[in-house]
N, C-alpha and C positions, 0 to 999 in steps of 0.2 A: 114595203121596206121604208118607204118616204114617212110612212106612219111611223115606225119606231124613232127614225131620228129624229122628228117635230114630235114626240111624245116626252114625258117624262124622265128618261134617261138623259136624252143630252143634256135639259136643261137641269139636271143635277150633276152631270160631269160638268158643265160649264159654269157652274155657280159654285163647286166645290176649287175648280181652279182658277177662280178668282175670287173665291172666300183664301184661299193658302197664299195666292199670291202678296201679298201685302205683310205674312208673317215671314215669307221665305227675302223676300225686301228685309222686311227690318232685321233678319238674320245678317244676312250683310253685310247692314252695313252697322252692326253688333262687331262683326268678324272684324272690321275693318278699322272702329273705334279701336278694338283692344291690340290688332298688331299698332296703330299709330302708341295707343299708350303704353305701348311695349316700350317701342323704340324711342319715344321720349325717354323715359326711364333709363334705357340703357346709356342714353347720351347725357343723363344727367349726372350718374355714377361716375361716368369717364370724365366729365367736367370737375365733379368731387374729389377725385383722384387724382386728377393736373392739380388741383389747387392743394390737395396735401402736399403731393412733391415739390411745387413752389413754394411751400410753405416752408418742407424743411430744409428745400437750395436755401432759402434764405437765413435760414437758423443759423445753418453749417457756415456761411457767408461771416453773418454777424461774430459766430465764435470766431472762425480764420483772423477776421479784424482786430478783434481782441489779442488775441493770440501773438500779432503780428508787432500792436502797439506795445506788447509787453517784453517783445522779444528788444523791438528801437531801445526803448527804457534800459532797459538792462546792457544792452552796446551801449549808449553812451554814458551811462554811470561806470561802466568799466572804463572806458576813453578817460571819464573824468578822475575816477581814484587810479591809474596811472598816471596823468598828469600832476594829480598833486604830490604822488609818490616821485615821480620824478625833480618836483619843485623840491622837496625836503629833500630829497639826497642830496643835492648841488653838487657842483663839480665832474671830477670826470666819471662819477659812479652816474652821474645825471647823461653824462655824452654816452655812456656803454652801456643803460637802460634805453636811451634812445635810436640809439644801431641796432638793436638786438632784432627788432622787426626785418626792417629792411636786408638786414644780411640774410633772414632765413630768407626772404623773398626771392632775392635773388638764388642762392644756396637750392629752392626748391624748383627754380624754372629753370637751373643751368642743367642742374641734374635728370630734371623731367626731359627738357628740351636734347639733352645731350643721348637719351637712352634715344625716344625717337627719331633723331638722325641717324641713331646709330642701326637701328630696325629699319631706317626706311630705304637707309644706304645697302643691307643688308637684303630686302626686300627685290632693290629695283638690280643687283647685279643677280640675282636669283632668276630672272625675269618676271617679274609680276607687272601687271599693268602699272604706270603713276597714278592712273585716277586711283585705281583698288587701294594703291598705296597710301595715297592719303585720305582717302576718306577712312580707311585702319587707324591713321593717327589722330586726323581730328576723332575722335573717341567722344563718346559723354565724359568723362571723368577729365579729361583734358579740358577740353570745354569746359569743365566746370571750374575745374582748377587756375584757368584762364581769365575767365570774368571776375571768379570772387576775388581775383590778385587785382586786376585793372578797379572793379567795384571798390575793394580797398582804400586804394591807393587815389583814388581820383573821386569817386563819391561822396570819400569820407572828408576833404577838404571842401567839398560841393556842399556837402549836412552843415560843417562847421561856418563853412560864411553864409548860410542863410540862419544859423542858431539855431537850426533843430536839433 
């Protein structure tokens, strides 16, 4: 029996498995090349892809800007041909073009302001919580109505003494 395995067989089994050995190696790391150059790939795509999106944040950006400079322009060209409309009137057509603003300002937050009290008063004998009650009032559209009156009123003299 010792004859058979010092004969010819083993040393073809053992010369076949390390003739394969060295292909079953390079298999490997073949396998091993191609998930890495997968996953390169994959990561480069997604790199490609951030850089379109930032490409077109920035587009979108650039027109916004635009967008924004055209809107300045055209407020302060209105600001300016009412001012000079009002320089040609003279007089008291000049004093009653320059009320007309501020009356509706007011006119719009006595009214706004006056429904709200009137709902919050209406709210809080009902028994609703105060906080619930006013975060009901402070509203987006209030809020909105809010600022763009203050932004008006106080910005617009803030643009004009720096000359924008």
């Amino acid at each position: 029996m010792v004859e058979f395995f010092s004969g010819g067989i083993l040393g073809g089994v053992l010369g076949g498995i390390f003739r394969l050995a060295p292909e079953f190696l390079k298999y490997l790391d073949k396998k091993s090349e191609r998930a890495h150059e997968h996953l390169m790939f994959s990561r480069q795509c997604d790199l490609e892809q951030m850089r379109g999106q930032m490409k077109l944040a920035e587009i979108g950006a650039q027109r916004e800007a635009a967008v924004d400079v055209g809107v300045m322009d055209a407020f302060n060209a209105a600001i300016e041909q009412q001012a000079s409309m009002v320089k040609a009137a003279g007089g008291w057509a000049a004093s009653l073009s320059a009320s007309v603003r501020p009356v509706v300002t007011y006119w719009m937050l006595l009214v706004w302001s006056f429904i709200h009290i009137w709902f919050a008063w209406n709210a809080l004998v009902s028994g609703a919580a105060p906080l619930d009650v006013f975060m009901t009032m402070m509203s987006p559209d209030f809020s909105a109505l809010l600022a763009g009156t203050i932004n008006y009123w106080f910005l617009d003299r803030t643009l004009k003494q720096r000359g924008l």
